[in-house]
mmCIF file of the N, C-alpha and C atoms, coordinates in Angstrom:
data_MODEL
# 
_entry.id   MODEL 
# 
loop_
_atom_site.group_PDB 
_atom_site.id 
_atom_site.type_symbol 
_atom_site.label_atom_id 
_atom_site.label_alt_id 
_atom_site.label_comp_id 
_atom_site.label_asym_id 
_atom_site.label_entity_id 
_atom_site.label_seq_id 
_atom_site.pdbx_PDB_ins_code 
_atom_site.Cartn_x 
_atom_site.Cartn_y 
_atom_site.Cartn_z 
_atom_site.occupancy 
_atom_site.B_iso_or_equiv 
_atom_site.pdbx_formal_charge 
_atom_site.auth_seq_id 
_atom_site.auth_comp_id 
_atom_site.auth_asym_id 
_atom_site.auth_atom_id 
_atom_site.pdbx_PDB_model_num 
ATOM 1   N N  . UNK A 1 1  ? 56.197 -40.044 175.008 1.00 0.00 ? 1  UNK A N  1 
ATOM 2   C CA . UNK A 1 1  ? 56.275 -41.325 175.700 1.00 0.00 ? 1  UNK A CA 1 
ATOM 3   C C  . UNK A 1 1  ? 57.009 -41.113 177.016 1.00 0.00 ? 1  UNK A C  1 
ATOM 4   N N  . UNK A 1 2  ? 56.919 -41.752 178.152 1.00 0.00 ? 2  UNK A N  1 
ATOM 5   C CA . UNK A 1 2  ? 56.975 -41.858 179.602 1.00 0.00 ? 2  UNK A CA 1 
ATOM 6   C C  . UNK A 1 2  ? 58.525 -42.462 179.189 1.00 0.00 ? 2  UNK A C  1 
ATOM 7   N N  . UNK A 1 3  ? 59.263 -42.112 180.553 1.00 0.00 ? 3  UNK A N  1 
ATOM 8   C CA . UNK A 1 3  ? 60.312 -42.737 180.620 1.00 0.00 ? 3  UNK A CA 1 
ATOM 9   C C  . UNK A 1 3  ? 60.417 -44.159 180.998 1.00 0.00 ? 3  UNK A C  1 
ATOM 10  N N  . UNK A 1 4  ? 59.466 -44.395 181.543 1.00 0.00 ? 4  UNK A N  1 
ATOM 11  C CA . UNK A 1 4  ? 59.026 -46.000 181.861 1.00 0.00 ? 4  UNK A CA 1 
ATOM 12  C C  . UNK A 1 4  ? 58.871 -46.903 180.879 1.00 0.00 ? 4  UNK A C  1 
ATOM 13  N N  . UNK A 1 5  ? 58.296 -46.268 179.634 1.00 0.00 ? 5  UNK A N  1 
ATOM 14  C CA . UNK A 1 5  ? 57.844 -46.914 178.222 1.00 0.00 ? 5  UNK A CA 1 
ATOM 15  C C  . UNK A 1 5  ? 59.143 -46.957 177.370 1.00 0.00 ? 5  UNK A C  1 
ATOM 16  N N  . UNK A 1 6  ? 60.337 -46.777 178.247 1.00 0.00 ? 6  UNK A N  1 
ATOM 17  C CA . UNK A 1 6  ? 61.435 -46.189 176.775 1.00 0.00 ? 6  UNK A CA 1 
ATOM 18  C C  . UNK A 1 6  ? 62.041 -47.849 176.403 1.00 0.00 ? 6  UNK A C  1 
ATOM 19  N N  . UNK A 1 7  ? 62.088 -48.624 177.278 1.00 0.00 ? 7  UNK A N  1 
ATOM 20  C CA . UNK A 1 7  ? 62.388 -49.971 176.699 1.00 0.00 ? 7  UNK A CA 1 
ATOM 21  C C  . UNK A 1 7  ? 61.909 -50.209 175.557 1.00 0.00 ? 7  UNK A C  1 
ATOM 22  N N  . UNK A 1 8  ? 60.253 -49.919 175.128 1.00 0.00 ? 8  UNK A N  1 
ATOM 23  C CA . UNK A 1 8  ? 60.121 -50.394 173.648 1.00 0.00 ? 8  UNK A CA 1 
ATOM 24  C C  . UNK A 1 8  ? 60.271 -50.002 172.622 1.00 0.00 ? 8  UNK A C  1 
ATOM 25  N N  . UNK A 1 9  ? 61.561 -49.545 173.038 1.00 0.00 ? 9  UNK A N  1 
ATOM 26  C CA . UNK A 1 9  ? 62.287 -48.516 171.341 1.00 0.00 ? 9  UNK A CA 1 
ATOM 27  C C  . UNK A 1 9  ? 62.942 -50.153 170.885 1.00 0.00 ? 9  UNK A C  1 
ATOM 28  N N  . UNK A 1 10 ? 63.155 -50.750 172.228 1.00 0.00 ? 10 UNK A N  1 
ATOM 29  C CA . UNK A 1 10 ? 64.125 -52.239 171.550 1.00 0.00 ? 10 UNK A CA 1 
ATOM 30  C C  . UNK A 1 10 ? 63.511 -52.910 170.686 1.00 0.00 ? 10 UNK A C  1 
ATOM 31  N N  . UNK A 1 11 ? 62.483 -52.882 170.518 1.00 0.00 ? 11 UNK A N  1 
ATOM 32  C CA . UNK A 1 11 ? 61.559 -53.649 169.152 1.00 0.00 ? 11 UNK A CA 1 
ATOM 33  C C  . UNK A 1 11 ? 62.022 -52.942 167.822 1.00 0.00 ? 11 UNK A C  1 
ATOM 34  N N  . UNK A 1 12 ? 62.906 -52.041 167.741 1.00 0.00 ? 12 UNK A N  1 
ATOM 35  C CA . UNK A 1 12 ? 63.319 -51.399 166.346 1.00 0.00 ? 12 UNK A CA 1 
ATOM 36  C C  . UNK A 1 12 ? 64.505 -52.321 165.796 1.00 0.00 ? 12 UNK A C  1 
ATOM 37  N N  . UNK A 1 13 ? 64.886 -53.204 167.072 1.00 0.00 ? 13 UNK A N  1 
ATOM 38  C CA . UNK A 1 13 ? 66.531 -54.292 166.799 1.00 0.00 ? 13 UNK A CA 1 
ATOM 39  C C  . UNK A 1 13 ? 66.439 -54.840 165.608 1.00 0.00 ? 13 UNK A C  1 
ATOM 40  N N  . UNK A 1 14 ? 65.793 -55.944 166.019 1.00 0.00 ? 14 UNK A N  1 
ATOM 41  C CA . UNK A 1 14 ? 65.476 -56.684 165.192 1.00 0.00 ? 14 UNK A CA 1 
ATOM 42  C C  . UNK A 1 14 ? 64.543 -55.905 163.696 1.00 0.00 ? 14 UNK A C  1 
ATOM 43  N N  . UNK A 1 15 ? 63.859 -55.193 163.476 1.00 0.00 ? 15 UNK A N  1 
ATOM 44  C CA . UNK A 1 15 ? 63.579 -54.266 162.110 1.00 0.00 ? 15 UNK A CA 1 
ATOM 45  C C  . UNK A 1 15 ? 65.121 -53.887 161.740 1.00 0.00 ? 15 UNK A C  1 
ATOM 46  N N  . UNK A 1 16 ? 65.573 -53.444 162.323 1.00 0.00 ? 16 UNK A N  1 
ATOM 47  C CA . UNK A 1 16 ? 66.755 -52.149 161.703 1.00 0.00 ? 16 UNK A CA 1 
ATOM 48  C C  . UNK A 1 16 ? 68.075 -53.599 161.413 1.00 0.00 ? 16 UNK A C  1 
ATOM 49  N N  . UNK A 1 17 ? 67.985 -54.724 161.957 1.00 0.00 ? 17 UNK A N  1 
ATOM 50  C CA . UNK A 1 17 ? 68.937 -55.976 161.936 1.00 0.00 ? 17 UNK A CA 1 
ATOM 51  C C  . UNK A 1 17 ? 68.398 -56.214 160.007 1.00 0.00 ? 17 UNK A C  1 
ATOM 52  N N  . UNK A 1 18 ? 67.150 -56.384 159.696 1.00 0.00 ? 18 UNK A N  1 
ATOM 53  C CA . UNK A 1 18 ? 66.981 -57.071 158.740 1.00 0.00 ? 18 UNK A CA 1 
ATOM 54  C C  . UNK A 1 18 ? 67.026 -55.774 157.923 1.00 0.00 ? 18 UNK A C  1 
ATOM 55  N N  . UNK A 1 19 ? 66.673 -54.827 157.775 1.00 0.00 ? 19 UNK A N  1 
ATOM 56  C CA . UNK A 1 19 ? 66.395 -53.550 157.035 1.00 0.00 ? 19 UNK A CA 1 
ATOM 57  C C  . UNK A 1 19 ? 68.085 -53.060 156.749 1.00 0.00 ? 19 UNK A C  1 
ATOM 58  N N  . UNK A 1 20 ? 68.838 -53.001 157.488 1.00 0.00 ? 20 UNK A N  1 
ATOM 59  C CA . UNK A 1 20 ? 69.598 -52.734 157.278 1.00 0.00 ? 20 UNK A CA 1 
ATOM 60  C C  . UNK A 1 20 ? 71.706 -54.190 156.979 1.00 0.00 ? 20 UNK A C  1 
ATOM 61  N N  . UNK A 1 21 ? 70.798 -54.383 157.884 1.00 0.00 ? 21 UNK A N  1 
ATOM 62  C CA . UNK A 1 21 ? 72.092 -55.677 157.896 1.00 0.00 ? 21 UNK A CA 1 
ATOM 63  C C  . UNK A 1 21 ? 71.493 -56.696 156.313 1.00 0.00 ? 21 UNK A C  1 
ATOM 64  N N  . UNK A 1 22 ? 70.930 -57.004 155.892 1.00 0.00 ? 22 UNK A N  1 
ATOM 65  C CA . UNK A 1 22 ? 70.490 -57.939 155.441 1.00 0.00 ? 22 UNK A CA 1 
ATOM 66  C C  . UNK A 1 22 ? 71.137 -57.511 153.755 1.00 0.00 ? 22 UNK A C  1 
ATOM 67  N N  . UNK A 1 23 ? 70.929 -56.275 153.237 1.00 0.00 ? 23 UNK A N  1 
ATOM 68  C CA . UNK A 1 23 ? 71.567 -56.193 152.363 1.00 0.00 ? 23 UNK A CA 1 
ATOM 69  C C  . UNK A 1 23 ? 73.511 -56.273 152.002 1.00 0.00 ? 23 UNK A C  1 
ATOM 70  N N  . UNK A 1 24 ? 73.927 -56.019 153.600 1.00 0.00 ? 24 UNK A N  1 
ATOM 71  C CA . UNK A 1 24 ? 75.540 -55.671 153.662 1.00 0.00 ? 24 UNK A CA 1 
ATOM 72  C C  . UNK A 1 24 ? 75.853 -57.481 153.550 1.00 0.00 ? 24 UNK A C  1 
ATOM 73  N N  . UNK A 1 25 ? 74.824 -58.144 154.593 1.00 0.00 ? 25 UNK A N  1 
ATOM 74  C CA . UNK A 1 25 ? 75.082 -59.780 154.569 1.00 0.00 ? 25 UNK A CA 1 
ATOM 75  C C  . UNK A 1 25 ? 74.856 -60.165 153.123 1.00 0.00 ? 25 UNK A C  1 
ATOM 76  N N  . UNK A 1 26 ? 74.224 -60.164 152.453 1.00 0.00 ? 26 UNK A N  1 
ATOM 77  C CA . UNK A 1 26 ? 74.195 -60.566 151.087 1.00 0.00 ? 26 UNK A CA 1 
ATOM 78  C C  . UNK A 1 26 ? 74.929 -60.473 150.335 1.00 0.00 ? 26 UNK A C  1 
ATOM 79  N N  . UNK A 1 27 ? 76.076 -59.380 150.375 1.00 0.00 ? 27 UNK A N  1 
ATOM 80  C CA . UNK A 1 27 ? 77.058 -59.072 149.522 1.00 0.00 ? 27 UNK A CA 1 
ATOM 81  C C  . UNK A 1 27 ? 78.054 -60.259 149.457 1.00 0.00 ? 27 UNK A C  1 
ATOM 82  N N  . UNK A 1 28 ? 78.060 -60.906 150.753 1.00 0.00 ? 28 UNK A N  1 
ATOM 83  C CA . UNK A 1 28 ? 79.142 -62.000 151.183 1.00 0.00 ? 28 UNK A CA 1 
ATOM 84  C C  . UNK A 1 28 ? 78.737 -63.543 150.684 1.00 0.00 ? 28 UNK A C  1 
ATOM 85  N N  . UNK A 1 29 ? 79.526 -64.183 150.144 1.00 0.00 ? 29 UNK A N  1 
ATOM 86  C CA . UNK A 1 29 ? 78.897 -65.295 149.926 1.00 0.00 ? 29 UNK A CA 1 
ATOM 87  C C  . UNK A 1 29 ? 79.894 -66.821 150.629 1.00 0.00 ? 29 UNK A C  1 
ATOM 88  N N  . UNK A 1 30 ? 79.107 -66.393 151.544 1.00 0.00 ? 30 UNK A N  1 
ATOM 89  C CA . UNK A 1 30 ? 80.107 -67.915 152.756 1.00 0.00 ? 30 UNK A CA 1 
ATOM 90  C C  . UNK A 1 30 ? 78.774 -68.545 153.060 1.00 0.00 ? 30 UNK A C  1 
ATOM 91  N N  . UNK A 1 31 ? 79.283 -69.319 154.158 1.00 0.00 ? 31 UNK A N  1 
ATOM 92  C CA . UNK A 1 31 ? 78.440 -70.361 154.420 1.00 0.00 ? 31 UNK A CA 1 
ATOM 93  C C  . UNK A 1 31 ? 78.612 -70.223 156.500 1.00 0.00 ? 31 UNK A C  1 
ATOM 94  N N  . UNK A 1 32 ? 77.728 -70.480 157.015 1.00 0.00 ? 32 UNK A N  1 
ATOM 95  C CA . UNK A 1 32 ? 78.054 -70.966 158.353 1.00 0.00 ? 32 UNK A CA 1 
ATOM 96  C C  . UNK A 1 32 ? 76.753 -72.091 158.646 1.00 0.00 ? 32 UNK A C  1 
ATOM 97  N N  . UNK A 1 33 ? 77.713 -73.076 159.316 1.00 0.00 ? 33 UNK A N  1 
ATOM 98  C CA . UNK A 1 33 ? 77.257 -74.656 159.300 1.00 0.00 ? 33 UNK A CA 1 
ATOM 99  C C  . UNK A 1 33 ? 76.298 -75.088 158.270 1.00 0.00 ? 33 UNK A C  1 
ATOM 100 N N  . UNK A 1 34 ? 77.400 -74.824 157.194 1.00 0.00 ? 34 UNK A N  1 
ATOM 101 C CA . UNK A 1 34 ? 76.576 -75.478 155.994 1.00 0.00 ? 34 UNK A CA 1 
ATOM 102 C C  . UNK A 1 34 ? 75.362 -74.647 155.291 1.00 0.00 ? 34 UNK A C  1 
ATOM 103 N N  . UNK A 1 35 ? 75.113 -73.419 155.748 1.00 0.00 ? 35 UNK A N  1 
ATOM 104 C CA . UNK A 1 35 ? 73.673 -73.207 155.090 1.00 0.00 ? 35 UNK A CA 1 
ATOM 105 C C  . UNK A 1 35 ? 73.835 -71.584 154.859 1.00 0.00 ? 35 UNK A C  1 
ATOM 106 N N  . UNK A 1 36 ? 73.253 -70.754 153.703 1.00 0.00 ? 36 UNK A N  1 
ATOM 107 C CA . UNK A 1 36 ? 73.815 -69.725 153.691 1.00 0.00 ? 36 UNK A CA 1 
ATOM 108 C C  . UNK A 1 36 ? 74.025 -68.818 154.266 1.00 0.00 ? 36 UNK A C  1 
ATOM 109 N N  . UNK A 1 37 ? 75.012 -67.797 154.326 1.00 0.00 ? 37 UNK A N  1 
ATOM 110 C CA . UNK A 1 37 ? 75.047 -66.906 155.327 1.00 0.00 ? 37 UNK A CA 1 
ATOM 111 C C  . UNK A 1 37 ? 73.918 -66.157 155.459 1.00 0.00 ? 37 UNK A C  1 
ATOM 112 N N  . UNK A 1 38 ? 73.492 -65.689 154.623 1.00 0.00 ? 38 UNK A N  1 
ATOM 113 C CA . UNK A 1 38 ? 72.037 -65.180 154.260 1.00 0.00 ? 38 UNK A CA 1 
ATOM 114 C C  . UNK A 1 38 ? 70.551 -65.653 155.246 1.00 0.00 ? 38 UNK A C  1 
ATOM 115 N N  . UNK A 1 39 ? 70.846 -67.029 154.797 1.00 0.00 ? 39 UNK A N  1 
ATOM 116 C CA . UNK A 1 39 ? 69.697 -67.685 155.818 1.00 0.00 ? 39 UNK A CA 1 
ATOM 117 C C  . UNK A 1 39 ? 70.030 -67.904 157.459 1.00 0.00 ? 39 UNK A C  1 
ATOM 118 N N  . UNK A 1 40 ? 71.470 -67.733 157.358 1.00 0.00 ? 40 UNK A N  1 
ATOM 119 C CA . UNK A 1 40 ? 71.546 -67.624 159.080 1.00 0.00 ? 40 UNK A CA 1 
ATOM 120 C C  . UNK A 1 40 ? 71.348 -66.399 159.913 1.00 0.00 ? 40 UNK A C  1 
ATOM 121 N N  . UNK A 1 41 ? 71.385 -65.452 158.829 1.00 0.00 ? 41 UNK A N  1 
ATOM 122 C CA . UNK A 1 41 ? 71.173 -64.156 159.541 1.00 0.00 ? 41 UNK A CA 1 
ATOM 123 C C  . UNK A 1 41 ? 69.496 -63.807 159.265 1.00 0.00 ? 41 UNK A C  1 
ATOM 124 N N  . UNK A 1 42 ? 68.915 -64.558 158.317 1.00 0.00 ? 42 UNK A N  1 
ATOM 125 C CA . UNK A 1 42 ? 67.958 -64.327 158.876 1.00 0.00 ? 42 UNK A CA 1 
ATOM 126 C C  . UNK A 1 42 ? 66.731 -64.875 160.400 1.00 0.00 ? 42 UNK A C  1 
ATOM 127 N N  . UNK A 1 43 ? 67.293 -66.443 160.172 1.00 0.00 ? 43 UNK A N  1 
ATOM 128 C CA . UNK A 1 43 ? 67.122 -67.216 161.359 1.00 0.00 ? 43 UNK A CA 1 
ATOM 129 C C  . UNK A 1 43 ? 67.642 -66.115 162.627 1.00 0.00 ? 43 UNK A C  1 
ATOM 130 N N  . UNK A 1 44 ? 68.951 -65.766 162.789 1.00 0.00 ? 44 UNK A N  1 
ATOM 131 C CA . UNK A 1 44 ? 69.251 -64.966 163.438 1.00 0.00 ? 44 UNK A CA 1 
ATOM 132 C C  . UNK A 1 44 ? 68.374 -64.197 163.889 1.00 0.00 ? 44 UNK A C  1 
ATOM 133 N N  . UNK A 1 45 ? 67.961 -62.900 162.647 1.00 0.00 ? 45 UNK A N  1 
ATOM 134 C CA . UNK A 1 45 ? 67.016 -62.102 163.238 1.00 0.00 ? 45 UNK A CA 1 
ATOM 135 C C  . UNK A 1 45 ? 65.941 -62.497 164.024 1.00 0.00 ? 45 UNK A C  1 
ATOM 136 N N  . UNK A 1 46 ? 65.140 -63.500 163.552 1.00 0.00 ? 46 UNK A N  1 
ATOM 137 C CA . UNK A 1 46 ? 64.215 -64.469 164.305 1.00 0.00 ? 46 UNK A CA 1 
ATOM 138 C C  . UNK A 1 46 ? 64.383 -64.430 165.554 1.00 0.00 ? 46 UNK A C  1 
ATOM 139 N N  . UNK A 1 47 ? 65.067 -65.022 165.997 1.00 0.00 ? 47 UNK A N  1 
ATOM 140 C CA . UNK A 1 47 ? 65.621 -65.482 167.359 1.00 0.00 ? 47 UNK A CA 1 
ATOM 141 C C  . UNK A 1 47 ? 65.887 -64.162 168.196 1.00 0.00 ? 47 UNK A C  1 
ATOM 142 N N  . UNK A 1 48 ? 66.163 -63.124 167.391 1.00 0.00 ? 48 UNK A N  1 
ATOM 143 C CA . UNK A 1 48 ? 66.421 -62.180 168.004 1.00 0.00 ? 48 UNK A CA 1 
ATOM 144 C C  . UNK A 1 48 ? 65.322 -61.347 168.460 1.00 0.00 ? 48 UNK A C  1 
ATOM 145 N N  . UNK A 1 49 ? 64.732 -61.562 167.730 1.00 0.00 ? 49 UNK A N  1 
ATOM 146 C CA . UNK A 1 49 ? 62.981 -60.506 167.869 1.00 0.00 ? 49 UNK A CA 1 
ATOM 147 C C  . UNK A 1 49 ? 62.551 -61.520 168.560 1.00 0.00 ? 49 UNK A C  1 
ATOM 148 N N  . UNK A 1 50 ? 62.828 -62.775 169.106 1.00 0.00 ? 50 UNK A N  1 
ATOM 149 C CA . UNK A 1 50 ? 61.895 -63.107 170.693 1.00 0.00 ? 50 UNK A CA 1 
ATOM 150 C C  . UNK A 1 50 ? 62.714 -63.099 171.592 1.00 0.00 ? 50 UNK A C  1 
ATOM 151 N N  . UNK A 1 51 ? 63.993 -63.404 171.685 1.00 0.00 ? 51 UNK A N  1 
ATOM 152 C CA . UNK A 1 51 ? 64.358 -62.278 172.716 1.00 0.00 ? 51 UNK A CA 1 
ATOM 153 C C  . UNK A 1 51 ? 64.159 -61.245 173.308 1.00 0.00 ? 51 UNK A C  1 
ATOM 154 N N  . UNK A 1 52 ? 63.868 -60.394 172.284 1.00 0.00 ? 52 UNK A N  1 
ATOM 155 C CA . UNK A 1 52 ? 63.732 -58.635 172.598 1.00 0.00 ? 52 UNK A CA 1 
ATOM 156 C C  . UNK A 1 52 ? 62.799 -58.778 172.882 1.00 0.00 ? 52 UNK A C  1 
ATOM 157 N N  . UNK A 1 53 ? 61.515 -59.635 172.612 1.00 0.00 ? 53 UNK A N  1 
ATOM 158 C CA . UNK A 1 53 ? 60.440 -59.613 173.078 1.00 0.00 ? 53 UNK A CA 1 
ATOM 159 C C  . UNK A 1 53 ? 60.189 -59.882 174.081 1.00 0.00 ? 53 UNK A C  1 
ATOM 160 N N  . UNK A 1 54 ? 60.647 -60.897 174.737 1.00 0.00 ? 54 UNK A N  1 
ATOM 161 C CA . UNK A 1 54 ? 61.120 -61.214 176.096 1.00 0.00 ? 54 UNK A CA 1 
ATOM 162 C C  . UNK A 1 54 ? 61.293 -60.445 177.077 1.00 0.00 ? 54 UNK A C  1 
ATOM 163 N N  . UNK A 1 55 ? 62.309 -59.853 176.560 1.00 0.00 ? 55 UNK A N  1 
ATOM 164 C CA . UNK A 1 55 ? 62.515 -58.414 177.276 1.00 0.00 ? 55 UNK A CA 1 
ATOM 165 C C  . UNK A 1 55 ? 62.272 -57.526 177.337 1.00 0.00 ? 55 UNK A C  1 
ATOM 166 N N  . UNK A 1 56 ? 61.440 -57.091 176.881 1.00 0.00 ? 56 UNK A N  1 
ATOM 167 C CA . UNK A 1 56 ? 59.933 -55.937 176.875 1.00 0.00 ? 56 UNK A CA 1 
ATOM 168 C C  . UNK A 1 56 ? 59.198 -56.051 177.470 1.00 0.00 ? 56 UNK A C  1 
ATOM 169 N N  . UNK A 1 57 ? 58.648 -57.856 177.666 1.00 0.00 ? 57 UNK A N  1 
ATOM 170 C CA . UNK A 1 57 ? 57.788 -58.144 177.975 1.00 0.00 ? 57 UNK A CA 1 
ATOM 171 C C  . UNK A 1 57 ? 58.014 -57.789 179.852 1.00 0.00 ? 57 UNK A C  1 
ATOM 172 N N  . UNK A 1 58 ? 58.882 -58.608 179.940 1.00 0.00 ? 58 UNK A N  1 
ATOM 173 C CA . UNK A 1 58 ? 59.450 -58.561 181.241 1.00 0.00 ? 58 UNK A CA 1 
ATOM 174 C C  . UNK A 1 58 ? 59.676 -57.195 181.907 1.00 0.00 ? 58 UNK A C  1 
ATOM 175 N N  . UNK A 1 59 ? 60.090 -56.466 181.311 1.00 0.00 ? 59 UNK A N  1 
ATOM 176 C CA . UNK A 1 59 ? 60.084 -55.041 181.722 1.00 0.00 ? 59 UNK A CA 1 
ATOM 177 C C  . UNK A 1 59 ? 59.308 -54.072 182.043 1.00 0.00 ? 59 UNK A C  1 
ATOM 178 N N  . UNK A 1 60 ? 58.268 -54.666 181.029 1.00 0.00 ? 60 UNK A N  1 
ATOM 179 C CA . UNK A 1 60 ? 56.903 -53.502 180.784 1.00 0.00 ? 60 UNK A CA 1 
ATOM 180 C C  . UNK A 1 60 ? 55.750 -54.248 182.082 1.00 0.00 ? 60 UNK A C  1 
ATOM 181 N N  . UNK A 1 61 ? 55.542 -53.127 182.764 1.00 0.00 ? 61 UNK A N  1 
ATOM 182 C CA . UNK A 1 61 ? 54.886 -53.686 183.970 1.00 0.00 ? 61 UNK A CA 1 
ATOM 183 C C  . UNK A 1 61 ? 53.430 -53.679 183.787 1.00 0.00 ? 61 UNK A C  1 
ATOM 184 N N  . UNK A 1 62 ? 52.901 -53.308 182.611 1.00 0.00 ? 62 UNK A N  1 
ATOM 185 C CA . UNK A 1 62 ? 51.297 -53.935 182.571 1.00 0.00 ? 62 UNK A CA 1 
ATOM 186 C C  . UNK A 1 62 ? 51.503 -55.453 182.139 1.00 0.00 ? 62 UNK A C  1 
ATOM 187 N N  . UNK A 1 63 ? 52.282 -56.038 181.518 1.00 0.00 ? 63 UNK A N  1 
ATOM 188 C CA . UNK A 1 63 ? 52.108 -57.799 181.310 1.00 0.00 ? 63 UNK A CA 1 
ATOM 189 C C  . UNK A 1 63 ? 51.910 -58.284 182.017 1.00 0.00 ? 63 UNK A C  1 
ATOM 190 N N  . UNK A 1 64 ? 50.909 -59.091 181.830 1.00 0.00 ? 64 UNK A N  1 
ATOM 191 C CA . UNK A 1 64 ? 50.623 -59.950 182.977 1.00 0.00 ? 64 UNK A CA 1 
ATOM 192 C C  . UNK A 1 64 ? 51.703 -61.547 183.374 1.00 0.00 ? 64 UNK A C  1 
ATOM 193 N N  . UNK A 1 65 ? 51.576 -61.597 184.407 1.00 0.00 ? 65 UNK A N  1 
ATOM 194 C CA . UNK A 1 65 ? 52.672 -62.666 185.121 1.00 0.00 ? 65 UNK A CA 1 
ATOM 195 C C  . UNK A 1 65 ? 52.806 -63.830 184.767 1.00 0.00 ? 65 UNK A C  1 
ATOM 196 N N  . UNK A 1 66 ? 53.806 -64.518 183.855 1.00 0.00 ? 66 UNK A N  1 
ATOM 197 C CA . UNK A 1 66 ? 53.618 -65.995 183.559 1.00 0.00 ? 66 UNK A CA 1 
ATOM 198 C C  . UNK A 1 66 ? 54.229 -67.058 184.446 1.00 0.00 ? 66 UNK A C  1 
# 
């Protein structure tokens, strides 16, 4: 892969967030705003993988212009 292409290693974030974080978060049993920690980190991840997407997108110069 081109050094130009190396931004889309960032699409591994969000995989390696749930693959790996998701079991250490489970161990814990709290709450943030009311709803489990569990489900906020997964919402989390969510949010996070369109971000990163965002920013791939933006970076990677074949996308076309929105």
């Amino acid at each position: 892969m081109s050094a130009h292409r190396a931004h889309r290693w960032l699409a591994l974030l969000p995989a390696l967030a749930i693959l790996v974080g998701a079991p250490w978060i489970d161990r814990l049993h709290a709450h943030v705003g009311g709803i489990p920690l569990m489900l906020a980190w997964i919402v989390g991840c969510v949010a996070l993988t369109s971000i990163v997407m965002a920013v791939i997108a933006a970076l990677d110069g074949r996308s076309p212009p929105s």
